[in-house]
C-alpha positions in Angstrom: 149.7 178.3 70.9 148.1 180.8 69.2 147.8 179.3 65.6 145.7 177.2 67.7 143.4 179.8 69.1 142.9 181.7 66.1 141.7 178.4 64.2 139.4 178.1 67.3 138.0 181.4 67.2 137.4 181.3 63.6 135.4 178.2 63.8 133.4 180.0 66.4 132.9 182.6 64.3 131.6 180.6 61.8 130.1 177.5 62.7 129.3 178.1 66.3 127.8 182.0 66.8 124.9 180.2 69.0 127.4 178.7 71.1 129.5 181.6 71.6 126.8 184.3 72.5 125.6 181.7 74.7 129.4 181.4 75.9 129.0 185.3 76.0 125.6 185.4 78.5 127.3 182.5 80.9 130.4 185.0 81.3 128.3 188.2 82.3 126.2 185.5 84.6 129.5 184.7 86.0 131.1 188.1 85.8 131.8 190.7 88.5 127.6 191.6 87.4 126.9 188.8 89.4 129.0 189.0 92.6 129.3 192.6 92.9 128.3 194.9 95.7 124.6 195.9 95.9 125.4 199.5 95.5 123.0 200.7 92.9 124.4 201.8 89.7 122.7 205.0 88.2 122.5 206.9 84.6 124.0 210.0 86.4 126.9 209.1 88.5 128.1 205.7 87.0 126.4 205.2 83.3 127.1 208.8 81.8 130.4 209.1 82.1 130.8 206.2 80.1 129.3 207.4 77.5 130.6 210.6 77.1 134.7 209.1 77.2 133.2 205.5 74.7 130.2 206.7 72.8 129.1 210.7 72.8 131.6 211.0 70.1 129.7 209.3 67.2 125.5 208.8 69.3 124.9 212.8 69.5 122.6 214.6 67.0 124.0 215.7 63.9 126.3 212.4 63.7 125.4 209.9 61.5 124.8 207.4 64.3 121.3 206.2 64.5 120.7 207.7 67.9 122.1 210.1 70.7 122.8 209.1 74.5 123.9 212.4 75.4 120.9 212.8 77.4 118.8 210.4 80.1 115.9 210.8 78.0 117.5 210.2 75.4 119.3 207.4 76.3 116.7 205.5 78.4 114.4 203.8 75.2 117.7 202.4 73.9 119.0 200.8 77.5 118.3 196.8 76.7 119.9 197.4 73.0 122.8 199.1 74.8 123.4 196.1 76.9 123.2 193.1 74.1 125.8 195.0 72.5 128.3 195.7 74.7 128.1 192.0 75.9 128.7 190.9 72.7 131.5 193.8 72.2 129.6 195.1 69.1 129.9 198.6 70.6 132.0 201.1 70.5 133.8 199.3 67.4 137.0 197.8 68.7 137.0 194.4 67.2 140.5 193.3 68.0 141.0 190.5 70.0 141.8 190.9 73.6 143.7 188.1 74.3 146.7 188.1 71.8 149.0 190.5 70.1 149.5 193.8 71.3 147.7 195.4 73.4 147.7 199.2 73.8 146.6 201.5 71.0 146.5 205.5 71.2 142.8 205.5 70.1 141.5 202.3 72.3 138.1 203.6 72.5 136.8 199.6 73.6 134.8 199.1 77.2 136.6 197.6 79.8 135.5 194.4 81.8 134.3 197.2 84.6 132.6 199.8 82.5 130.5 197.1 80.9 129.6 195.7 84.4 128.0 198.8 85.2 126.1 199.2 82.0 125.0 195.6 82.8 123.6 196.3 86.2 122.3 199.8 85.1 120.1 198.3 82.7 119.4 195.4 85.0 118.3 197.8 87.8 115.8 199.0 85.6 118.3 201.9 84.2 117.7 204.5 86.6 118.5 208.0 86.2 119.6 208.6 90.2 120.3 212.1 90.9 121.1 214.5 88.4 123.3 216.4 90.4 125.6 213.2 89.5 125.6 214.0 86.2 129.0 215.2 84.8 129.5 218.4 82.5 128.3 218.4 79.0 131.0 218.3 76.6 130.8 220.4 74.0 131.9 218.5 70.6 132.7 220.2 67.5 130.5 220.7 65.0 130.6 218.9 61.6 132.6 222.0 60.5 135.4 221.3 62.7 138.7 219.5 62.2 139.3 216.6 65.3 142.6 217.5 65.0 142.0 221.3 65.5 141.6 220.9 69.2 145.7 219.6 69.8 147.3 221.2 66.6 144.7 224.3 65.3 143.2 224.6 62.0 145.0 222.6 59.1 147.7 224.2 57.6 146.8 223.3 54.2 143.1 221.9 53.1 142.5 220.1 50.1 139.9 219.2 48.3 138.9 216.9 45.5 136.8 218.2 42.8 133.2 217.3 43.4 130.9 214.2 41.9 127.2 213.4 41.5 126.4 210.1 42.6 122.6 209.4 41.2 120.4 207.4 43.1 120.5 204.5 41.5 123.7 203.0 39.5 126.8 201.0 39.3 129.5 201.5 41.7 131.9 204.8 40.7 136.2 205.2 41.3 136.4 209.4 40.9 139.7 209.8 40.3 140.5 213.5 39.5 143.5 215.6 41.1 144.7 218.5 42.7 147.7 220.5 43.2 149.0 220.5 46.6 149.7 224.7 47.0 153.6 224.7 48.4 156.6 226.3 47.2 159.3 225.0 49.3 159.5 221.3 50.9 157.9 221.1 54.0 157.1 217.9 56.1 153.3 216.8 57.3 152.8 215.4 61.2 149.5 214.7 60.5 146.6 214.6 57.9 142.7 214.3 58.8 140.3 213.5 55.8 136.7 213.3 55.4 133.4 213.7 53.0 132.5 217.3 52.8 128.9 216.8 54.6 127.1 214.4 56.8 124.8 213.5 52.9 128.8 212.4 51.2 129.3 209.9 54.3 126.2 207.9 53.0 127.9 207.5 49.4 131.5 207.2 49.7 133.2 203.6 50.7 136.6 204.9 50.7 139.3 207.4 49.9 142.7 207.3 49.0 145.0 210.4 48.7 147.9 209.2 46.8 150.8 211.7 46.7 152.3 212.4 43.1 155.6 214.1 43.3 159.0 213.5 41.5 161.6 213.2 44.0 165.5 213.2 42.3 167.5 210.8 42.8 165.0 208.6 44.5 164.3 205.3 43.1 160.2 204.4 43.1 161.0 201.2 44.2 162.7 202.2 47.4 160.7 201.8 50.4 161.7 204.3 52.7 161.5 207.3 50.4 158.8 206.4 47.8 155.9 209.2 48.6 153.3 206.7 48.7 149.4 207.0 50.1 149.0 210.4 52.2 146.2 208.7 53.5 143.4 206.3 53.4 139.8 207.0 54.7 137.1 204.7 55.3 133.9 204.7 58.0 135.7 204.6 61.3 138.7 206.0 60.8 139.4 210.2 61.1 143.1 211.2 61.0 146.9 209.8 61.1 148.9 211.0 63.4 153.5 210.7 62.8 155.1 209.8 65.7 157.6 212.2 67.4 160.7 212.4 64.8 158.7 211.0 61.6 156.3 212.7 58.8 155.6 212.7 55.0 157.4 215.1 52.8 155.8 217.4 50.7 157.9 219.0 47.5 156.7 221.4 45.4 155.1 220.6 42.0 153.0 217.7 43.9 149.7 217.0 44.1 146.9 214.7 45.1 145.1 212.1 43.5 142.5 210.9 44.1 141.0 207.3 44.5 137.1 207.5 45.4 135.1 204.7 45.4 131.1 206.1 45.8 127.9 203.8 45.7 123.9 204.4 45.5 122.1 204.8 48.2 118.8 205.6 46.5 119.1 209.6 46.6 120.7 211.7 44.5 123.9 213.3 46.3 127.2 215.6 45.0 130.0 216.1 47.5 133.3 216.1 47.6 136.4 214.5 49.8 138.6 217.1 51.5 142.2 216.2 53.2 143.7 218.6 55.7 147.7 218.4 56.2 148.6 219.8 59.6 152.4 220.7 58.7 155.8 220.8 60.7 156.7 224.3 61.8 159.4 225.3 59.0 162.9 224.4 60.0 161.9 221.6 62.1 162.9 218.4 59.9 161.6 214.7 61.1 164.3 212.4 60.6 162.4 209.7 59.7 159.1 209.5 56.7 156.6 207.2 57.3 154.6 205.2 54.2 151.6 204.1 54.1 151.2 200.6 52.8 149.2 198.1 51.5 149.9 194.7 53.1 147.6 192.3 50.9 146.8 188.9 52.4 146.0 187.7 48.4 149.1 186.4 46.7 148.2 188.0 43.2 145.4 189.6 44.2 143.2 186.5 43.4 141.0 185.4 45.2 138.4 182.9 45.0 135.0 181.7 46.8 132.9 179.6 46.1 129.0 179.9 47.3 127.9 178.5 50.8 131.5 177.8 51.8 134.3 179.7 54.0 137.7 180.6 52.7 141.0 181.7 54.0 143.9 183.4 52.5 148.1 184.3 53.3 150.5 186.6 51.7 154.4 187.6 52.6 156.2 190.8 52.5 159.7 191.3 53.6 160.7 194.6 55.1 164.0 195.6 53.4 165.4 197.9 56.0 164.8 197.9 59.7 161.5 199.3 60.7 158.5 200.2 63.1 155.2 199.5 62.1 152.8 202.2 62.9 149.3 200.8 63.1 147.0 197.7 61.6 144.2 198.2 59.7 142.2 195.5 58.0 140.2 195.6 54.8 138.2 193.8 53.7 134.1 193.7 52.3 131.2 191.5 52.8 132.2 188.4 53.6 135.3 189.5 55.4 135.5 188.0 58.9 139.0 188.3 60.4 142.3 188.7 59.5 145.6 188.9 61.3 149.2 190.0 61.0 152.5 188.6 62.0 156.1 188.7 62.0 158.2 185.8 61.1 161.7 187.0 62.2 164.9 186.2 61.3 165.8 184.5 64.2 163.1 181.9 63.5 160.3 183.1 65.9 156.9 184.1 64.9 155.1 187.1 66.8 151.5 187.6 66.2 151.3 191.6 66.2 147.4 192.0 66.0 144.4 189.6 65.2 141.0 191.3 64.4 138.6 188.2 65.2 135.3 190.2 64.3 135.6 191.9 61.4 132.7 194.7 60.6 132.6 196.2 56.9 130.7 199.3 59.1 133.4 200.2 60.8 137.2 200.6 59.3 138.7 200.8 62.6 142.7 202.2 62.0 144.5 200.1 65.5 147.2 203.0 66.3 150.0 201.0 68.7 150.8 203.1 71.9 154.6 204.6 71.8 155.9 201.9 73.9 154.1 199.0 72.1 154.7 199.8 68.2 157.0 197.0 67.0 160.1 197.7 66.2 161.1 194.9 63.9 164.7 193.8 62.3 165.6 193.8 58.2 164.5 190.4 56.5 161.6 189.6 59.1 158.3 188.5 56.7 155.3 190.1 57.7 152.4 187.5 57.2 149.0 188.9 56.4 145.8 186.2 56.9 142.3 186.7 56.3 139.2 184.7 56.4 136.0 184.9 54.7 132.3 183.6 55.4 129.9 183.2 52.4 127.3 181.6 54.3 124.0 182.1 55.8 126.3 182.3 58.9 127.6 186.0 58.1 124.9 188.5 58.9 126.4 190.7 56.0 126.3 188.5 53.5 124.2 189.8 50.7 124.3 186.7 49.2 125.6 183.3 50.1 124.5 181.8 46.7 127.1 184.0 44.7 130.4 182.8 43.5 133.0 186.0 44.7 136.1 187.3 43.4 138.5 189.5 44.1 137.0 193.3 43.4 136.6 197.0 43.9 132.7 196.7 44.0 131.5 196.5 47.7 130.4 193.2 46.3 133.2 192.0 45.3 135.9 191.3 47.8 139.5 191.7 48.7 142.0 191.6 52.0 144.7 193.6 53.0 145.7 195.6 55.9 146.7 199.3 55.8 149.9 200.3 57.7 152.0 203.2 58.4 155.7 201.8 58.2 158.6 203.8 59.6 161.9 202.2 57.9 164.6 202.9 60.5 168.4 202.6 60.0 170.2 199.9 61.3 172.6 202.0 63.9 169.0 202.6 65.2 168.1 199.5 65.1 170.7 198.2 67.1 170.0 200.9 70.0 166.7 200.3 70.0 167.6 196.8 70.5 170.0 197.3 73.2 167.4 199.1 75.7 164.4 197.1 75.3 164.3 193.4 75.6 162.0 191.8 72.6 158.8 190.9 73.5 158.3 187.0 73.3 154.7 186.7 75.3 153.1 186.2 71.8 156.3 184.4 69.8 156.9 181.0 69.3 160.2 179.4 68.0 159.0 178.1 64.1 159.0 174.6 63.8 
């Protein structure tokens, strides 16, 4: 069972971090590392490639990661750091578990069991560089300038940006909430949106963004869920851009606008930036018939939340989807002491599915989980989604600023809170039922509730 697992892990997590990366070294002494041929593995023909499709992305000057492994040379001083954490899945950020839930995502950036092998017996070779006729083409990333989303759709279609703050060096948490007119005259549906910190200096400051869309809509009740305008988008470190599904979007209307919800912290230098958004729009005529919502699925009934120093805490909250609907993505949030959280379906029929179960938690890195086409769930009118998190203020939590604190539910970074972010796609039930009829449901991970 997988309630069973999931209390398992947890206490792993928390109580037994010894015996699990000791549990993590006996599995790469037992691995294919251990048994596999004596080819050698090099830098140049196995090692690089790996990095350029896993890591090149964020480790390459000008990123905000700490080093680059574009290069050998570059690469080579860091080679025994590399290989503690990709054994302990630590890098690239993918902190999903493996082993239950769904499986494919559009972004899966994680290592395989085979790509870590070879790091592994790279570095235990002694990391050599082999031939550098091996070594693949450089790629040639955009600059900091550059829109990720420019390479598959072109330049945004709309930009917008939030008026800029000053953040002093030293000082309390700030929310900047100011707004700005989105510039259309006619309605026109969004496929995607990318957001981000105007420079490389703003990524240091801001925690998160929210781009909540203001727009009256006639006729349209604010409490209906499939046509309430909702978030645009939500940033946070490690996530980039949403991307609609074939067929879905957000509608813009004129008159709207954006506000803003910026949450900006110290970091011991003074720094003014801004947050831009850009909306990559549907070609005019060309109407989605489905809009998508992002929403926030909170795992604290109330939004309370209480725990106490030196302990460990879990909590569980229900939402019911009103109408038929696929869920997009999953994307925890949480601070500190956040440690895991999970979210499942209780369906009508009385089975429970667990969608997706995020065992390791890291503040560092928002990851957004984007399900594959064929994976998103599809999920019937009534089912309760169940959001569960878990928290760790102990010594035991590496991020823990402080164990000795009493914490509460907050928007201060030290403070805490639990939800997850997702995109949901409210379907009709003619749709529904077709969807149904080709595709058989997916029990590996259900269990008949008791």
């Amino acid at each position: 069972m997988w309630e069973a697992k999931l209390q398992v892990d947890w206490a792993r997590t928390i109580g037994l971090g010894a015996l699990r990366f000791a549990v993590c070294l006996s599995l790469s002494i037992l691995s294919p590392a251990a048994t596999a041929s004596s080819q050698p593995v090099t830098f140049a023909k196995d090692v690089a490639p790996i990095f350029q499709s896993k890591c090149e992305e964020c480790h390459r000057k000008g990123t905000v990661a700490p080093m680059s492994l574009v290069t050998y040379q570059e690469a080579r001083p860091w080679a025994k750091a590399i290989r503690e954490r990709v054994l302990r899945r630590q890098m690239p950020p993918w902190h999903i578990d493996k082993t239950v839930g769904i499986q494919r995502f559009q972004n899966d950036r994680s290592l395989t069991d085979a790509q870590i092998d070879i790091i592994v017996r790279w570095v235990d070779s002694g990391a050599p560089l082999g031939d550098p006729k091996d070594l693949p083409a450089p790629i040639k990333w955009p600059d900091d300038e550059q829109w990720q989303l420019a390479k598959q759709f072109g330049e945004p279609d709309l930009v917008i940006k939030s008026e800029p703050y000053t953040m002093p060096a030293h000082g309390q948490d700030v929310w900047w909430k100011p707004a700005t007119p989105i510039p259309v005259t006619e309605a026109r549906w969004v496929r995607a949106v990318e957001m981000r910190p105007g420079t490389l200096a703003g990524r240091r400051i801001t925690h998160h963004a929210l781009a909540k869309l203001e727009q009256e809509e006639p006729g349209v009740s604010a409490d209906d869920p499939a046509n309430s305008p909702g978030l645009l988008m939500e940033w946070a470190v490690g996530k980039q851009y949403d991307e609609y599904r074939s067929g879905t979007g957000k509608l813009l209307l004129p008159g709207s606008q954006i506000r803003w919800d910026i949450h900006l912290h110290a970091v011991g230098e003074t720094i003014r930036d801004h947050v831009e958004l850009g909306i990559y729009l549907y070609p005019k005529g060309e109407l989605p018939k489905y809009r998508t919502r992002l929403t926030l699925f909170a795992s604290t009934p109330g939004f309370v939340l209480d725990i106490p120093p030196n302990s460990v805490a879990q909590t569980q909250d229900y939402h019911v989807l009103k109408a038929p609907a696929r869920l997009e993505n999953f994307q925890p949030h949480m601070h500190l002491r956040g440690r895991a959280m999970s979210m499942q379906a209780l369906l009508p029929d009385g089975t429970a599915r667990m969608l997706s179960y995020v065992d390791h938690f890291n503040f560092n890195w928002m990851t957004n989980y984007i399900y594959a086409d064929d994976a998103a769930p599809v999920l019937p009118k009534g089912t309760i989604l169940c959001i569960t998190s878990w928290y760790d203020n102990t010594t035991a939590n590496p991020n823990n600023p402080d164990p000795n604190q009493w914490v509460g539910y907050g928007d201060r970074t030290v403070d805490e809170m639990g939800h997850a972010w997702v995109n949901v796609t409210y379907i009709s039930e003619d749709d529904y039922k077709n969807w149904l009829a080709k595709h058989k449901p997916d029990r590996s991970s259900a269990d008949r509730l008791q």
